[in-house]
C-alpha positions in Angstrom: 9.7 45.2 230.3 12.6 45.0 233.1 15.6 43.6 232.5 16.5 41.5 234.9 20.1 42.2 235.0 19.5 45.9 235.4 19.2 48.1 238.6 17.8 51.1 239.1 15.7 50.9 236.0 13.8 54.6 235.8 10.2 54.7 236.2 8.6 56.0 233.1 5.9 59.0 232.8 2.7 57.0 233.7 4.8 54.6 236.4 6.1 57.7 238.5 1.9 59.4 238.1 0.4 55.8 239.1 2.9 55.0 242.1 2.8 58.5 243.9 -0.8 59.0 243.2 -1.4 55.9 244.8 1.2 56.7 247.6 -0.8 60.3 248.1 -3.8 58.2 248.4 -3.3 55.3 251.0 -0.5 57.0 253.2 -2.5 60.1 253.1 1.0 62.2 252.2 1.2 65.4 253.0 5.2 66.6 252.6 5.7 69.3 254.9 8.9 70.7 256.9 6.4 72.0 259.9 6.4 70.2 263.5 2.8 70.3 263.6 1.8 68.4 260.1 3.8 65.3 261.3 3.8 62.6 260.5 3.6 63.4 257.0 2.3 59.9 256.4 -0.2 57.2 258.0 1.1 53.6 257.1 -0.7 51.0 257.8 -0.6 48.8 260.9 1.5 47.3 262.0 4.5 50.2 261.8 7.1 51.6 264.2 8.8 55.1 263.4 12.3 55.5 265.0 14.0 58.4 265.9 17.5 58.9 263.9 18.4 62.4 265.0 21.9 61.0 265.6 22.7 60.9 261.8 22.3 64.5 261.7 24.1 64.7 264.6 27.2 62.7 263.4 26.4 64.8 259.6 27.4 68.3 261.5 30.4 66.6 262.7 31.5 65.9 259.4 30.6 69.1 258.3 32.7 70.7 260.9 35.7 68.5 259.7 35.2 69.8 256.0 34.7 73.1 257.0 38.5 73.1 259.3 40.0 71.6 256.3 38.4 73.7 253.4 40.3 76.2 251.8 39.5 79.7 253.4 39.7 81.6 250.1 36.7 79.5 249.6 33.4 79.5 250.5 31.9 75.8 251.7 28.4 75.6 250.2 26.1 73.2 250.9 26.5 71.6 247.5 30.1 71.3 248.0 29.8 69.8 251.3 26.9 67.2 250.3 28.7 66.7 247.3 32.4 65.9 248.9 30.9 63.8 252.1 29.2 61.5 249.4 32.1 61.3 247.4 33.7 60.1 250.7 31.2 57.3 251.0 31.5 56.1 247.3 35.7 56.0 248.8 34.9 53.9 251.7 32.2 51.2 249.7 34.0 51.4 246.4 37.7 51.6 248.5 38.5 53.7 246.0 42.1 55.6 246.8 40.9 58.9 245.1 37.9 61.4 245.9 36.0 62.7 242.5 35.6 66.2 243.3 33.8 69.1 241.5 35.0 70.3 238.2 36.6 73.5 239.4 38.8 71.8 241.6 39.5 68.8 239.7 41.5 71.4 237.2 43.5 72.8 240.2 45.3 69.7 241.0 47.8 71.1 244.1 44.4 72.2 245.8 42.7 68.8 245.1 45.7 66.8 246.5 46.2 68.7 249.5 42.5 68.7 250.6 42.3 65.0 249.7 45.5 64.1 251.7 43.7 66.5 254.6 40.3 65.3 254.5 42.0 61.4 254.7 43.7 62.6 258.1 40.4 64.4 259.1 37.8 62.4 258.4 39.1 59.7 260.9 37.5 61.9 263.6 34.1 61.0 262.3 35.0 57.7 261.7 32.9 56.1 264.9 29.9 58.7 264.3 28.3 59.4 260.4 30.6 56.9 258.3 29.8 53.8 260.8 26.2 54.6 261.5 25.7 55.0 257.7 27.4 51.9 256.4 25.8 50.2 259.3 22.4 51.5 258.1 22.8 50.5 254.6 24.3 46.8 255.3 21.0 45.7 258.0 18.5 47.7 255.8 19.9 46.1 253.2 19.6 42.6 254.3 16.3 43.4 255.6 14.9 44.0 252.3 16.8 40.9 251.0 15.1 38.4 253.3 11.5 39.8 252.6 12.3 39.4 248.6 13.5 36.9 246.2 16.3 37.4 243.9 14.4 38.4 240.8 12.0 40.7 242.9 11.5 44.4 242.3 11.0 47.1 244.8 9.9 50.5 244.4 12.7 53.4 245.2 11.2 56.8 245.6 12.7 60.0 246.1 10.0 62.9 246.6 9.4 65.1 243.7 12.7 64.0 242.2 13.3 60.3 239.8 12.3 57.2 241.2 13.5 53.8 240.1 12.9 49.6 240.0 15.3 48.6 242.7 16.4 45.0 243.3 18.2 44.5 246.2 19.9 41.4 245.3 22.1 42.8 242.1 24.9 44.6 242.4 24.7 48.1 244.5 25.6 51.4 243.2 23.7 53.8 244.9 21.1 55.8 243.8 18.6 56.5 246.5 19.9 55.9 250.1 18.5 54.6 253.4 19.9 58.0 254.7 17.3 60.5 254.1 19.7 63.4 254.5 17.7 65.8 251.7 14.6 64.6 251.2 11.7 61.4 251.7 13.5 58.2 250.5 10.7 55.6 250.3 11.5 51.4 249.5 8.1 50.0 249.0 6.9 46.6 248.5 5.5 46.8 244.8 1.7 45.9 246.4 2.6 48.4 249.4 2.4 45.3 251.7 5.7 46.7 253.3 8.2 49.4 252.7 10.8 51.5 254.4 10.1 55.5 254.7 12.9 58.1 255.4 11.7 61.3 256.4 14.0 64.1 256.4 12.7 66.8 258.8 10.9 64.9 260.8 15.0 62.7 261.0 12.6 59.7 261.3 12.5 55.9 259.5 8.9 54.1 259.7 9.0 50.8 259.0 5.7 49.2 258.1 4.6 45.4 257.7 4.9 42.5 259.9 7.8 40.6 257.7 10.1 43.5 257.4 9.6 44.7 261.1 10.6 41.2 262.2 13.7 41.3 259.9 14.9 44.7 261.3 14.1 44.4 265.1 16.6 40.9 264.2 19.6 43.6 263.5 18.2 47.4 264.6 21.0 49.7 262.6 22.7 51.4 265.4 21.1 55.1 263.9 17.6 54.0 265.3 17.1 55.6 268.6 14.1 55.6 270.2 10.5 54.8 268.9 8.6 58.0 268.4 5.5 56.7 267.2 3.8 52.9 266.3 0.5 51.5 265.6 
């Protein structure tokens, strides 16, 4: 049973096996990171898959900006660098005034101060590129899916091979899964598959499927949608 004032309520054991089987099944999924088994999944009509090669393009920027401000006795790995540009967009939704960095640094307080009070200077070069397209993606997607539910209505949030919850778009938003699919396929499905939402990371696509959410996001296109790669 879901509460109603939860969000992000985990899909048990037999929920995850009945919702990607199905998935599998009727998008005929094949995951792959190679050109030539794209798309990796056939919606059904009517769709439209946009290009959005221009977040990755505004991520590298970022990345450049950690990696001039970064300590050089240390090396930037990726999970330091996903980890630190997320924790800069929990800073700008939450307004938080502090970053919540990895352990390690968070017990060396002079070097956490000074790359906070660096990154807060540098990050304003990335300001009209990955920070704007993605808050901008997140607000119109998330009205989109507001205007195609009701407020006690469930959606499916799937992350490929990794947890996947209940997701009401109407409570309040702490994210989880994001519009973004920066890592991996982030799926928003209608719970009957009538519509959905699918992220694909390598492909740096977004297919939207179903006449009542195409009609609520060609309303508002987020500025990250380039041009139409494929539709049917």
């Amino acid at each position: 049973m879901i509460n109603p004032q939860q969000n992000w309520i985990p899909f048990t054991d037999e929920e995850y096996d009945k919702v990607w089987n199905r998935f599998y099944d009727e998008f005929q999924f094949k995951p792959s990171v190679l050109k030539n088994d794209w798309p990796s999944f056939i919606p059904p009509s009517p769709y439209i898959t946009y290009d959005i090669s221009k977040m990755w393009e505004a991520l590298n920027k970022t990345m450049d900006v950690l990696r001039s401000v970064w300590p050089k006795q240390r090396i930037l790995t990726e999970n330091h660098a996903q980890f630190v540009i997320k924790a800069l967009l929990v800073e700008q939704e939450m307004q938080h005034t502090t970053l919540v960095l990895p352990k390690a640094l968070r017990e060396e307080s002079e070097l956490r101060d000074r790359l906070i009070r660096r990154l807060s200077k540098e990050k304003d070069k990335c300001q009209d590129t990955y920070y704007e397209l993605n808050e901008d993606l997140t607000k119109k997607s998330l009205i989109a899916l507001q205007t195609c539910t009701i407020p006690e209505e469930y959606l499916y949030s799937l992350d490929w091979e990794h947890n996947c919850y209940h997701f009401n778009p109407f409570l309040q938003i702490s994210w989880v899964n994001r519009f973004f699919p920066e890592g991996d396929y982030y799926l928003f499905l209608e719970k009957n598959f009538k519509w959905g939402y699918l992220g694909h990371p390598w492909e740096q696509s977004v297919c939207i499927f179903g006449v009542e959410l195409i009609e609520q996001f060609q309303k508002s296109l987020p500025n990250a949608f380039g041009e139409i790669i494929r539709q049917g």
